[in-house]
C-alpha positions as a Markdown table, in Angstrom:
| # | Residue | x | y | z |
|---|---|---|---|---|
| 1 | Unk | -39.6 | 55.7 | -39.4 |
| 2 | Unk | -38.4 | 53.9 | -36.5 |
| 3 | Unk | -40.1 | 50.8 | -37.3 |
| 4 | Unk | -37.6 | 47.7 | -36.9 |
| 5 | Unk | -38.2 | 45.8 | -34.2 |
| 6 | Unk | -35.3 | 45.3 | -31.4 |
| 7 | Unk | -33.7 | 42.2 | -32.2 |
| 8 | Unk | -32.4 | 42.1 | -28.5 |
| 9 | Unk | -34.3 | 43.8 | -26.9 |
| 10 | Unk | -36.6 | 42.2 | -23.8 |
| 11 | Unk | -39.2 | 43.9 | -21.9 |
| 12 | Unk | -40.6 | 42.4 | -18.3 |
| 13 | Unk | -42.5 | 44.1 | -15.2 |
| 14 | Unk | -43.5 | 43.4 | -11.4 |
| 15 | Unk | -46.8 | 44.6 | -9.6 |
| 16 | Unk | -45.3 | 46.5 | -6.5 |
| 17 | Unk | -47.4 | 44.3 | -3.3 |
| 18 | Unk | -44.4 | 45.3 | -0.9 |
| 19 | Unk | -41.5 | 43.2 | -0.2 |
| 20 | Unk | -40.5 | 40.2 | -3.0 |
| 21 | Unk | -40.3 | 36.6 | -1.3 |
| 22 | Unk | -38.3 | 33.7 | -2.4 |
| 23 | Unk | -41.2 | 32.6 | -5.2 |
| 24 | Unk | -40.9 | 36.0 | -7.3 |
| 25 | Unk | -37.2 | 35.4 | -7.0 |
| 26 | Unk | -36.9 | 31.8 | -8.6 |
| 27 | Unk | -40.5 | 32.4 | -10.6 |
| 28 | Unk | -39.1 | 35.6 | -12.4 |
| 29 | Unk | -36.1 | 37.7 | -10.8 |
| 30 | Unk | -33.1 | 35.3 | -10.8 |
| 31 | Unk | -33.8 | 34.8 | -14.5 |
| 32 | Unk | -34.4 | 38.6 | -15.5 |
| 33 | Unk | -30.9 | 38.6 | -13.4 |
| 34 | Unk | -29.5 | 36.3 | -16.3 |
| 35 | Unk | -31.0 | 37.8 | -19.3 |
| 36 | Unk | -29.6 | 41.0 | -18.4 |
| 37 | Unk | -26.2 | 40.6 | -19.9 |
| 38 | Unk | -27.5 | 38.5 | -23.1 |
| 39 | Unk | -30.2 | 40.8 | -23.8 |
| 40 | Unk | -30.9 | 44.8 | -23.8 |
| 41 | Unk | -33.3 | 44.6 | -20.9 |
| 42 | Unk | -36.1 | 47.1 | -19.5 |
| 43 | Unk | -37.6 | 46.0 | -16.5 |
| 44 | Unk | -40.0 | 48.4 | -14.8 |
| 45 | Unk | -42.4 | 48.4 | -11.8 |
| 46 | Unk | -45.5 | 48.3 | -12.8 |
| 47 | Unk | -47.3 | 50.9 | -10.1 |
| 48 | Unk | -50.3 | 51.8 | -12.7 |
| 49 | Unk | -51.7 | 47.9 | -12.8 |
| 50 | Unk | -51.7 | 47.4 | -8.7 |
| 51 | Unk | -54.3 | 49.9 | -9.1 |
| 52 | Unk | -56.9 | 47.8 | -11.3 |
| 53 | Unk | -57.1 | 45.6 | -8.1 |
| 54 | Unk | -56.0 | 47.8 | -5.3 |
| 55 | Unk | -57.7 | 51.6 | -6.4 |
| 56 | Unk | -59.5 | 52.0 | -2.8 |
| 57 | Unk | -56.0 | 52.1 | -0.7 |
| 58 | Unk | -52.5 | 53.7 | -2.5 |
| 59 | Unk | -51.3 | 54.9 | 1.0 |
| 60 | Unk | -48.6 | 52.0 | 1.4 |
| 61 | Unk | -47.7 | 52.2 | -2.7 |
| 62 | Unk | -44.7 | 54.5 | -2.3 |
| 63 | Unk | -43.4 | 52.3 | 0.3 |
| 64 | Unk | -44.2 | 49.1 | -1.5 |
| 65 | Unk | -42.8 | 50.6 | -4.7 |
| 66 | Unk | -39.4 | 51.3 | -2.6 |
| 67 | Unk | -39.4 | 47.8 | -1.6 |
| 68 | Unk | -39.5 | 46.0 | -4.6 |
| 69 | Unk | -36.5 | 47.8 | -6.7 |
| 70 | Unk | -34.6 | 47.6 | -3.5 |
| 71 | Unk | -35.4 | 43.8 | -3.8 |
| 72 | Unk | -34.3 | 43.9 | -7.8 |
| 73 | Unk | -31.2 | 45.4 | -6.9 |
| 74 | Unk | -30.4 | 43.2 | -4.1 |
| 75 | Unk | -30.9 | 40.5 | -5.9 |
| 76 | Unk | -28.6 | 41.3 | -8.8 |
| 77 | Unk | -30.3 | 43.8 | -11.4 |
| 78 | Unk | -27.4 | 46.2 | -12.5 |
| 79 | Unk | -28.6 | 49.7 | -13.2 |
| 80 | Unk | -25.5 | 49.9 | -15.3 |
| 81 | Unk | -26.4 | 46.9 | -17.6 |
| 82 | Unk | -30.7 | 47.2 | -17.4 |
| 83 | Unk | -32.8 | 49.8 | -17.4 |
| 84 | Unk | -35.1 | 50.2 | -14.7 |
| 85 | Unk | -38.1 | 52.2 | -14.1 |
| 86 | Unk | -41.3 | 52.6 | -12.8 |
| 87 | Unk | -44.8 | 52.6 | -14.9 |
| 88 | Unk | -46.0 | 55.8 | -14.2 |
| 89 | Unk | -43.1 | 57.8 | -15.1 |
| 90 | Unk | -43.4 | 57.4 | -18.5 |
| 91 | Unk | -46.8 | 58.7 | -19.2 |
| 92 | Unk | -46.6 | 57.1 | -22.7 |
| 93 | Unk | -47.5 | 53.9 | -21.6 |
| 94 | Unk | -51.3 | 55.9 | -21.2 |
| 95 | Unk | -51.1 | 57.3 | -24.2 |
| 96 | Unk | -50.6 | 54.0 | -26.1 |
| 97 | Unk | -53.0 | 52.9 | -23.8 |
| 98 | Unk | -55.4 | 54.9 | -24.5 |
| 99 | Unk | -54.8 | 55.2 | -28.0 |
| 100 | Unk | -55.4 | 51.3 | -28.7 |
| 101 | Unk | -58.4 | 51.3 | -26.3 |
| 102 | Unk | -59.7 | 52.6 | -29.6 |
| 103 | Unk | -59.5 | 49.8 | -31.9 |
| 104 | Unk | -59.6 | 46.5 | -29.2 |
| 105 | Unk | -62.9 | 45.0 | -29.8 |
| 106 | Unk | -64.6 | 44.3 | -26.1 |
| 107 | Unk | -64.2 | 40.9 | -26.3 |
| 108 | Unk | -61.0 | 40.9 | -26.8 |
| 109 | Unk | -60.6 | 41.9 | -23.2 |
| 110 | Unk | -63.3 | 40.0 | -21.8 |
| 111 | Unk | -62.3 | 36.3 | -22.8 |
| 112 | Unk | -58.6 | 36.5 | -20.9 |
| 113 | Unk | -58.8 | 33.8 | -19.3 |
| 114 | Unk | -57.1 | 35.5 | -15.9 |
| 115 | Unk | -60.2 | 37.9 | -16.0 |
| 116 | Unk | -62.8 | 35.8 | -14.7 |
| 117 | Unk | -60.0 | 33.8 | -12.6 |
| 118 | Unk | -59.4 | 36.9 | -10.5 |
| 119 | Unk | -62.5 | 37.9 | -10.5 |
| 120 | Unk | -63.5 | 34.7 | -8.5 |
| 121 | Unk | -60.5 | 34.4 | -6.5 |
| 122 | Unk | -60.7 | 38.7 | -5.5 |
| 123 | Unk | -64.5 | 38.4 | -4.5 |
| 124 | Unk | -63.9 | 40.3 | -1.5 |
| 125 | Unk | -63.4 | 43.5 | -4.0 |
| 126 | Unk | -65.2 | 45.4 | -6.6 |
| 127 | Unk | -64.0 | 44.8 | -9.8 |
| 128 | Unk | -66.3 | 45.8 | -12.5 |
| 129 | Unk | -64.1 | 48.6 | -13.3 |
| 130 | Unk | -62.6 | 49.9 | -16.6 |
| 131 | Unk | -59.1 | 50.0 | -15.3 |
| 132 | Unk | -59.9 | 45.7 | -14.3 |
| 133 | Unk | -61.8 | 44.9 | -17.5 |
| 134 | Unk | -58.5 | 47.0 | -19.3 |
| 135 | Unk | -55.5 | 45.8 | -17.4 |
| 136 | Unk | -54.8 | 43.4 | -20.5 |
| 137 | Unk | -54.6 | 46.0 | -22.7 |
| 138 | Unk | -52.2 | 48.4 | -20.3 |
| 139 | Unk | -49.8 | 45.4 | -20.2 |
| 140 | Unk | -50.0 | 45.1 | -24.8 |
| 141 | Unk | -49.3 | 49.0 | -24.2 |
| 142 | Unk | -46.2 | 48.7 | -22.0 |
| 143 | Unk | -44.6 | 45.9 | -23.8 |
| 144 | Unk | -45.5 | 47.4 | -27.7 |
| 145 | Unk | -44.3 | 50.6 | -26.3 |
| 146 | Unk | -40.9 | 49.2 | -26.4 |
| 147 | Unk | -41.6 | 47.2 | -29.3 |
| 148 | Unk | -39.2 | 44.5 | -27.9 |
| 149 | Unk | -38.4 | 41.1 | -29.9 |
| 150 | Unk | -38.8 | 38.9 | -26.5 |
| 151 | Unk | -41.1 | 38.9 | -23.5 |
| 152 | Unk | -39.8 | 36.7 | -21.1 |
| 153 | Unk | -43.1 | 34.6 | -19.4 |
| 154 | Unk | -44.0 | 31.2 | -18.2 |
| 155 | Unk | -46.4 | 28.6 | -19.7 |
| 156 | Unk | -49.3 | 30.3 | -17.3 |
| 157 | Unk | -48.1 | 33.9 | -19.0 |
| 158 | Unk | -48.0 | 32.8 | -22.4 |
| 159 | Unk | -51.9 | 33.8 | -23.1 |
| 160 | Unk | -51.3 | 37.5 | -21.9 |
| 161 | Unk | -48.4 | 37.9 | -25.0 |
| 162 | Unk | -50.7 | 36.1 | -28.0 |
| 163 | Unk | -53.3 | 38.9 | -26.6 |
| 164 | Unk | -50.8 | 41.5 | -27.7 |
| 165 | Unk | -49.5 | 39.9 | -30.5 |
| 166 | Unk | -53.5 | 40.1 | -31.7 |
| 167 | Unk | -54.0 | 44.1 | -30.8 |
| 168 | Unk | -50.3 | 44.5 | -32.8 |
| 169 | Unk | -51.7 | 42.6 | -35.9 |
| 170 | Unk | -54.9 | 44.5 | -36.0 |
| 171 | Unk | -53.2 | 48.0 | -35.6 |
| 172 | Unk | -50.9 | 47.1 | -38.1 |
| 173 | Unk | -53.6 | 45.9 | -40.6 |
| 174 | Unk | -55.2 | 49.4 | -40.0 |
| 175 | Unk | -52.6 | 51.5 | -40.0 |
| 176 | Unk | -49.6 | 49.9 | -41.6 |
| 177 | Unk | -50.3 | 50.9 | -45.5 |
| 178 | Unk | -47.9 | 54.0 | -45.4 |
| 179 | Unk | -49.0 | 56.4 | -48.4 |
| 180 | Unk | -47.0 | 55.6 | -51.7 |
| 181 | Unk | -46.2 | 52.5 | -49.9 |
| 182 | Unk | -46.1 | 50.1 | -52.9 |
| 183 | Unk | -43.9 | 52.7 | -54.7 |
| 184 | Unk | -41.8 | 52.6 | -52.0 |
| 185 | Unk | -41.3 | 49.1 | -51.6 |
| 186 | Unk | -40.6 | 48.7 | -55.1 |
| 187 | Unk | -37.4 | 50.9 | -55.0 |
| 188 | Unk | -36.4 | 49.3 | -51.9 |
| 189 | Unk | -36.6 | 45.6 | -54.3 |
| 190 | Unk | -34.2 | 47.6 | -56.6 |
| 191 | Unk | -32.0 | 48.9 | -53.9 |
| 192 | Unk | -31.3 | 44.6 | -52.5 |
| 193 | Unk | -28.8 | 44.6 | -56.0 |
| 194 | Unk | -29.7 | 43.0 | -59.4 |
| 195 | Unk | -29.6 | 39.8 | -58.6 |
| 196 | Unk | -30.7 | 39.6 | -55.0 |
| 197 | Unk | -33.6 | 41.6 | -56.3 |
| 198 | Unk | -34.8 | 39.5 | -59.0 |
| 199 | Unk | -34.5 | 36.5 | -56.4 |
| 200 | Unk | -36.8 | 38.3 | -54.4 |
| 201 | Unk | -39.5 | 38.9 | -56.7 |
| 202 | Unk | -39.2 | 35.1 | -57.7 |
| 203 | Unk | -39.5 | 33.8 | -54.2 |
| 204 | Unk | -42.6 | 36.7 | -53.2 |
| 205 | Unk | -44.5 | 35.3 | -56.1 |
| 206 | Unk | -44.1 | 31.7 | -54.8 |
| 207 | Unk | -45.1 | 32.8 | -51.6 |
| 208 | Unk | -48.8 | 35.0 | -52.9 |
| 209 | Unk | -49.3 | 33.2 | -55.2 |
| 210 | Unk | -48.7 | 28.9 | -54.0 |
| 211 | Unk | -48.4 | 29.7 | -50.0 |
| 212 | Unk | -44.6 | 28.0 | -50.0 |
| 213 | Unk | -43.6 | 28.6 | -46.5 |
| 214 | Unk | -40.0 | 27.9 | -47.3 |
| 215 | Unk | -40.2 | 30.8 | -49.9 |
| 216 | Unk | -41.3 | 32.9 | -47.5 |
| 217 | Unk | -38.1 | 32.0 | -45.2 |
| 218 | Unk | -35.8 | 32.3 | -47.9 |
| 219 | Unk | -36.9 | 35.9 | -48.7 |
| 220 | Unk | -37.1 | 37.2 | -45.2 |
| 221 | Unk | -33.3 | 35.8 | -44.3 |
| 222 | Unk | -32.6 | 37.8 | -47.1 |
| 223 | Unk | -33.8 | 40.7 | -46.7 |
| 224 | Unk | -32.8 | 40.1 | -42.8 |
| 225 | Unk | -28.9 | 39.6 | -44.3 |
| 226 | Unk | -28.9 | 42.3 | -46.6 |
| 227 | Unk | -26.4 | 45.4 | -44.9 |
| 228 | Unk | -27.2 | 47.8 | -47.6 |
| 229 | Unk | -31.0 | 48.9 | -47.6 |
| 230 | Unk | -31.8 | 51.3 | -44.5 |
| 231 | Unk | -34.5 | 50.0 | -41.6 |
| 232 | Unk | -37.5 | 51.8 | -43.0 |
| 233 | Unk | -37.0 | 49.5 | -46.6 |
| 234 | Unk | -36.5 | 46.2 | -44.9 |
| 235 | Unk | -40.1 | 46.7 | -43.2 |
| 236 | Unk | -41.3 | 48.1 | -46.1 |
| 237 | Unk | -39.6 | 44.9 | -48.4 |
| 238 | Unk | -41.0 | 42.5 | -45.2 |
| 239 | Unk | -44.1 | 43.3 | -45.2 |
| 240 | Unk | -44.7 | 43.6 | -49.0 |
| 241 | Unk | -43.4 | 40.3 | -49.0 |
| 242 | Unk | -46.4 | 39.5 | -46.8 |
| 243 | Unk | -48.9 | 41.3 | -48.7 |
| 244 | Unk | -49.2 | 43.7 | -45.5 |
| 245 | Unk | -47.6 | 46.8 | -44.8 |
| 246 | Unk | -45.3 | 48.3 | -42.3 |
| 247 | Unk | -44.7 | 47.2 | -38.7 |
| 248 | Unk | -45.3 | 50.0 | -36.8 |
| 249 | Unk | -46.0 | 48.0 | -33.6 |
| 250 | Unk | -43.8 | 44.3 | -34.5 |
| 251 | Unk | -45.4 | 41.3 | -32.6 |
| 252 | Unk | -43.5 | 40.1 | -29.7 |
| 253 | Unk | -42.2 | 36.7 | -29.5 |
| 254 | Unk | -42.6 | 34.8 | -26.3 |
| 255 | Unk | -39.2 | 33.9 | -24.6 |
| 256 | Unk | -40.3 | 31.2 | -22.2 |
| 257 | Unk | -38.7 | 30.8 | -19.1 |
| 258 | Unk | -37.8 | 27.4 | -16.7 |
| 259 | Unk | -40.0 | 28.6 | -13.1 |
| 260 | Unk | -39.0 | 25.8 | -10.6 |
| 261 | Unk | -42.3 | 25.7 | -8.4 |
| 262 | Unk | -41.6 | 27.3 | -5.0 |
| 263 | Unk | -43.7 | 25.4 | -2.4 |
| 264 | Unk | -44.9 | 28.0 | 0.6 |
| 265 | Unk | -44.5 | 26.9 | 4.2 |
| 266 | Unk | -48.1 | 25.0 | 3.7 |
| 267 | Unk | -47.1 | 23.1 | 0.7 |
| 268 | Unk | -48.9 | 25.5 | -1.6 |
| 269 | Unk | -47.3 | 28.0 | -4.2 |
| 270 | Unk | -45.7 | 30.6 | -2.4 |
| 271 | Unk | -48.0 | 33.1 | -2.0 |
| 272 | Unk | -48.7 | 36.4 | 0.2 |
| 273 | Unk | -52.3 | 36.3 | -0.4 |
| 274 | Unk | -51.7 | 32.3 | 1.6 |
| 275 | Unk | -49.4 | 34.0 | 4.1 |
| 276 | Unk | -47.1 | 31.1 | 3.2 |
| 277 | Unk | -43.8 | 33.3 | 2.5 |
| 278 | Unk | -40.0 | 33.3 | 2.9 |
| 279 | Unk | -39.1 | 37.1 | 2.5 |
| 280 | Unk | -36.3 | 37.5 | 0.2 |
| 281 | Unk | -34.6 | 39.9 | 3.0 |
| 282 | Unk | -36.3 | 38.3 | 5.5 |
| 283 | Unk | -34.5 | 38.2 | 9.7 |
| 284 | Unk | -32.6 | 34.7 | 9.2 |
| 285 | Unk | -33.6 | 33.8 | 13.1 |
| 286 | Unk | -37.4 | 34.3 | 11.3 |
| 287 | Unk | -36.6 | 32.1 | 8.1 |
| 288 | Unk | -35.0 | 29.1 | 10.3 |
| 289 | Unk | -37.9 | 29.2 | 12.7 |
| 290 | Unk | -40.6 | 29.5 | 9.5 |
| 291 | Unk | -38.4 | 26.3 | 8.4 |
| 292 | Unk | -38.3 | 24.6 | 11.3 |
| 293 | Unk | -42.4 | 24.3 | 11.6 |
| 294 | Unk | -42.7 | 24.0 | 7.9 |
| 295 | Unk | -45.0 | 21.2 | 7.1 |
| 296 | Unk | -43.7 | 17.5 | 6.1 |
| 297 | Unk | -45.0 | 13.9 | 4.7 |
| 298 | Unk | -48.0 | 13.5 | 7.2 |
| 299 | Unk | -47.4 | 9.8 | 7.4 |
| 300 | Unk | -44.3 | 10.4 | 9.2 |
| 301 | Unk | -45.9 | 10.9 | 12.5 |
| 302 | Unk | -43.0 | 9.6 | 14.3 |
| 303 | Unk | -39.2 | 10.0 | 13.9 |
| 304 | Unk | -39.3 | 5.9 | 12.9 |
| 305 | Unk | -42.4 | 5.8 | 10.4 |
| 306 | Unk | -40.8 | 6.1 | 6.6 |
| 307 | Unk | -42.1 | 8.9 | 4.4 |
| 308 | Unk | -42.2 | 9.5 | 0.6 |
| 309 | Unk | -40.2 | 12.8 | -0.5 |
| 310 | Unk | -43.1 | 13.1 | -3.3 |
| 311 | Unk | -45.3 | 13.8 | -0.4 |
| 312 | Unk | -43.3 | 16.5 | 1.4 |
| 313 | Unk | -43.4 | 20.2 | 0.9 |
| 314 | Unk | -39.5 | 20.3 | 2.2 |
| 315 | Unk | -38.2 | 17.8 | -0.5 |
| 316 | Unk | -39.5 | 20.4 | -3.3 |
| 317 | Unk | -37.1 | 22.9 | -2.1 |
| 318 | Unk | -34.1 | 20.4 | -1.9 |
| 319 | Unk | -34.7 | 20.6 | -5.9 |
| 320 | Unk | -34.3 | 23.8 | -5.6 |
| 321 | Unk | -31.7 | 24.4 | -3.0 |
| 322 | Unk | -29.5 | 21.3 | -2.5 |
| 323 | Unk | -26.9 | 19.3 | -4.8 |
| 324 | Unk | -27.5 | 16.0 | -6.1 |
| 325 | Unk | -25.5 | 14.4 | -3.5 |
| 326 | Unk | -27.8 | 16.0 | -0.8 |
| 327 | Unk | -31.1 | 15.5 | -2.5 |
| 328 | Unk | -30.0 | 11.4 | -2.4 |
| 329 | Unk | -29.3 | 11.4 | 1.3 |
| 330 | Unk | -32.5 | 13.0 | 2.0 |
| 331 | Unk | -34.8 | 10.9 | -0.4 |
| 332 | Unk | -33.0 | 8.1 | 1.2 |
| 333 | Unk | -33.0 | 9.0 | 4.3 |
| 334 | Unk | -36.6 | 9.8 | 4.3 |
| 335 | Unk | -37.8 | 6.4 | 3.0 |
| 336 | Unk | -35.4 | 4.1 | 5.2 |
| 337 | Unk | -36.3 | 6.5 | 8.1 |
| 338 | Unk | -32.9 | 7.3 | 8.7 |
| 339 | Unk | -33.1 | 10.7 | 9.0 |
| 340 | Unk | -35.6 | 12.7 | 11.2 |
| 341 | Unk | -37.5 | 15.8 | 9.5 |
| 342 | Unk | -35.6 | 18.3 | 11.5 |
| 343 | Unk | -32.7 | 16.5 | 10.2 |
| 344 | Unk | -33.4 | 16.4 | 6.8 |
| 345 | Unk | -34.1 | 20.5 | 6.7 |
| 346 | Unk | -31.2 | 21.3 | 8.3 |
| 347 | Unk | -29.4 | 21.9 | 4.7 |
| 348 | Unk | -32.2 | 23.5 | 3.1 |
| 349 | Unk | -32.3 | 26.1 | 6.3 |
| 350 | Unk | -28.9 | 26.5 | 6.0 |
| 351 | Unk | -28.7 | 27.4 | 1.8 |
| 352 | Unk | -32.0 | 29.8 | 2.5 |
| 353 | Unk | -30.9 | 31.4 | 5.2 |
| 354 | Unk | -27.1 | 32.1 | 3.4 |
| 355 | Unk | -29.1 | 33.4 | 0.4 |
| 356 | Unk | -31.4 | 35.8 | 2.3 |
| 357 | Unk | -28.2 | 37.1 | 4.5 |
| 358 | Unk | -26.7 | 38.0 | 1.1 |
| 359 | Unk | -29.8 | 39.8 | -0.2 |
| 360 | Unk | -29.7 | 41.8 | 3.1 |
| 361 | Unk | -26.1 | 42.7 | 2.7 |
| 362 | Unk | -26.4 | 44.0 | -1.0 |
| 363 | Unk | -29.3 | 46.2 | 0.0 |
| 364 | Unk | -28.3 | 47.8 | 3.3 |
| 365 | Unk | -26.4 | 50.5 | 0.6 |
| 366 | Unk | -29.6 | 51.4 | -0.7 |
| 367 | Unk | -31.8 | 51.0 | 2.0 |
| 368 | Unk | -29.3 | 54.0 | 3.5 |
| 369 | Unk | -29.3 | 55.8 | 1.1 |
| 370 | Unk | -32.7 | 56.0 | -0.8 |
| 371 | Unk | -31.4 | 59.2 | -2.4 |
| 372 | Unk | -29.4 | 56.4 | -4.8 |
| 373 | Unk | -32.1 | 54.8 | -5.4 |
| 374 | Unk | -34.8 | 57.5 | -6.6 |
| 375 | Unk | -31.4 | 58.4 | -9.2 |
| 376 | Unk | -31.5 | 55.0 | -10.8 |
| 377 | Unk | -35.0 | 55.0 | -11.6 |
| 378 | Unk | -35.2 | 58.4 | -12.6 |
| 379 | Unk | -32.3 | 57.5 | -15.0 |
| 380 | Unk | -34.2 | 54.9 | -16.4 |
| 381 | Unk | -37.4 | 56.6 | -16.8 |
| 382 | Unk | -35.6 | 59.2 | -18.9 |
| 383 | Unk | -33.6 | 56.2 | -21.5 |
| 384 | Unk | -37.2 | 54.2 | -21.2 |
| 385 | Unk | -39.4 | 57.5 | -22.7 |
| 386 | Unk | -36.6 | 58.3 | -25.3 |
| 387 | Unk | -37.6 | 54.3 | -26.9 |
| 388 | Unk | -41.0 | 55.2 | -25.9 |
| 389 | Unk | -41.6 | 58.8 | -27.8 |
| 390 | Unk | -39.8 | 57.0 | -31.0 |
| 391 | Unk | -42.6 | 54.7 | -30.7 |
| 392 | Unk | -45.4 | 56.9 | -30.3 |
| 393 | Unk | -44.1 | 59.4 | -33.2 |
| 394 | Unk | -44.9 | 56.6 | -35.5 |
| 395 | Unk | -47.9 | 55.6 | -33.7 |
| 396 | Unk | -49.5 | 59.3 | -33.8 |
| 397 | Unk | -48.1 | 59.6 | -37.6 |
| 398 | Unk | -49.7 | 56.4 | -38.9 |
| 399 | Unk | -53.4 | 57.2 | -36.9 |
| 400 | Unk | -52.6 | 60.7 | -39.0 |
| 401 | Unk | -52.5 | 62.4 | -35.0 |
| 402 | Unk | -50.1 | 64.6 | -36.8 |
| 403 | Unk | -49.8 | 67.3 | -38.7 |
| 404 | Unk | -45.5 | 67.7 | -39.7 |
C-alpha cells in the first residue's frame, strides 16, 4: 500500500483567465519558480475549476489555457525539473472528486469563507451551481490526489488547505482501519529491533494513556529514523501510535509563502477583473505608457508640492523593483520635492519593462512552436496520473471498490 506521504513533494495550480500579469508572477509564479529545484514539484492548470464560475462561455479556454503555460514557462518553470499539466487530463482528479463528494457533510462546503465572498463580488452570474457550491472539494481532490507533504499558499489561502486537511482526517477515520490492522502493527513493533521496540511501546503508552506530547514526538522521529521497516509498517506503527489507522490520504501541511502586494495602475491589487494590469509579456511601448499615467500621491498636484511615498501607488512597486539605494532617493526625493513623478518612475519603468522584454524572449520558442508545448504537458499528464492511479488504488481498496 502506497501510503507514505511525499516528504518533498509540493503540489500548486492556476485558474487559466488568459494571459498572467505581473501580480500572479510575484503573488505565486516567481516562488513556484524557486521551489522547483528544492522540492519535487507538480504544478498544473487548473481548466476544470474556471468552469465553476465561467460554465456559460469555454470558447476562449483553449486559448487561455495556451497562454498561461506559455507564461509558466517564460517565466522560468523547467519541464525538465517540474511537472506540468493540465486538470482535465488526468480524469482522476473526478474520480477522487467524486468519490469524496460522498462523505463531505454540506456544510463543510458551505461555510468557506471565499464562497459567499465570490458570490457577492460575481453577482452578475449564476452561481447556485453544484460545480460553485463544490469547487472546494475539487481543489482537496487535486492536491490529496498527489498526497503531497506541502501546499504552497498565502495567509488569504491558508483556509482552502485546513478544509482539506478536515475531508483527509474524516476519510481516514472511515476508511483507515485496514483488516488485521492491529495484528499487523504489532509485528511491525517487533520488526523496529528489541530495544527500539520496547521503547516504542513505553513511549505509545505515555502518549494513550497521559496525552505527553513529547512522547508522541519521540516515537514518531523514531519510527520516521528507522531504515529497516518497509512504508506500509511505518503508517501502520504511526498511526497505531495515534490510536488511528493508516494514512491513505496524509494531511497536507501548509508551506506559506512571502506575496509582496502588487499595486495595479489605480492603486488597487492588481487585478484583471479592475483592468488595472501590467501583462507579464506585455508590448514594452504599452507598459512605459501604462506607467507613465499610473496614478501618484494626490497631494502632489504640482511638480513643487511634497508627497508622502506611503501615499503613492508607484513607491509600492519601488519595494518591489528597485535597490535600497534607489528606494532612498525616491522617498527622499518625494518628500523634499526634489524629484518630479515622472522622474521618480523612470527606474521602476525601466526594471518592468527589462523584465517583461525577457519574458517575451523566453517564449517566442514556444509561441512558434506550439507543437513543443502540447509535448510538455502531455508528458506531465502521463508522470502526474502514474502518482495519481497509486493513489486511487488505495482509495478504491480501502472504500472496498475492489474486488483483487
Amino acid at each position: 500500500m502506497s501510503v507514505n506521504p511525499q516528504s518533498r513533494r509540493v503540489l500548486s495550480g492556476m485558474r487559466p483567465t488568459g494571459a498572467l500579469h505581473l501580480g500572479n508572477y510575484y503573488g505565486a509564479l516567481r516562488n513556484w519558480v524557486e521551489l522547483q529545484y528544492q522540492y519535487e514539484c507538480y504544478f498544473f492548470v487548473a481548466d476544470w475549476h474556471a468552469l465553476t464560475t465561467g460554465y456559460d462561455d469555454t470558447s476562449k479556454l483553449p486559448q487561455h489555457i495556451h497562454e498561461v503555460l506559455v507564461d509558466w514557462l517564460a517565466a522560468g518553470l523547467n519541464p525538465g525539473v517540474a511537472t506540468l499539466f493540465v486538470q482535465s487530463h488526468v480524469p482522476e482528479h473526478a474520480e477522487l472528486h467524486l468519490l469524496l463528494s460522498m462523505i463531505t457533510p454540506l456544510a463543510w462546503l458551505e461555510r468557506v469563507p471565499t464562497y459567499k465572498d465570490q458570490q457577492q463580488q460575481l453577482k452578475d452570474k449564476d452561481l447556485a451551481t453544484y460545480g460553485f457550491l463544490g469547487y472546494p472539494l475539487l481543489q482537496s481532490a487535486d492536491i490529496l490526489l498527489y498526497r503531497p507533504a506541502y501546499v504552497p499558499v498565502g495567509e488569504d489561502q491558508v483556509a482552502h488547505v485546513e478544509v482539506t486537511r478536515e475531508i483527509a482526517r474524516r476519510f481516514n477515520h472511515l476508511y483507515g482501519r485496514e483488516p488485521g490492522f492491529e495484528e499487523k502493527a504489532e509485528r511491525a513493533v517487533k520488526s523496529l529491533g528489541g530495544r527500539n521496540s520496547q521503547l516504542y511501546r513505553q513511549l505509545r503508552r505515555r502518549f494513550q494513556e497521559t496525552g505527553d506530547t513529547d512522547a508522541l514526538e519521540r516515537a514518531r522521529a523514531l519510527v520516521q529514523s528507522n531504515n529497516r521497516i518497509t512504508v506500509a509498517d511505518r503508517e501502520r506503527l504511526l498511526g497505531y501510535l495515534e490510536g488511528t489507522g493508516v494514512s491513505i490520504l496524509p494531511e497536507p501541511q501548509v508551506l506559506l509563502t512571502a506575496t509582496p502586494r502588487m499595486p495595479g495602475l489605480d492603486g488597487r491589487k492588481m487585478s484583471k477583473s479592475y483592468g488595472n494590469t501590467i501583462g507579464l509579456r506585455e508590448d514594452p511601448d504599452s507598459v512605459v505608457q501604462k506607467l507613465r499615467t499610473m496614478q501618484t500621491d494626490p497631494a502632489r498636484v504640482r511638480r513643487t508640492d511634497p508627497g508622502d511615498p506611503e501615499k503613492c501607488p508607484v513607491w509600492e512597486l519601488h519595494k518591489i523593483f528597485s535597490d535600497e539605494s534607489t528606494q532612498q532617493w525616491a522617498s527622499q526625493g518625494c518628500r523634499t520635492a526634489g524629484i518630479g513623478c515622472l522622474e521618480c518612475k523612470k527606474p521602476v519603468i525601466d526594471r518592468i519593462v527589462d523584465e517583461v522584454s525577457g519574458m517575451r524572449r523566453r517564449a517566442q520558442e514556444f509561441e512558434e512552436n506550439p507543437e513543443l508545448v502540447r509535448n510538455i504537458v502531455a508528458e506531465g499528464a502521463e508522470k502526474a496520473r502514474e502518482a495519481a492511479r497509486e493513489t486511487l488504488d488505495d482509495v478504491r481498496r480501502a472504500m472496498n471498490l475492489r474486488t483483487d
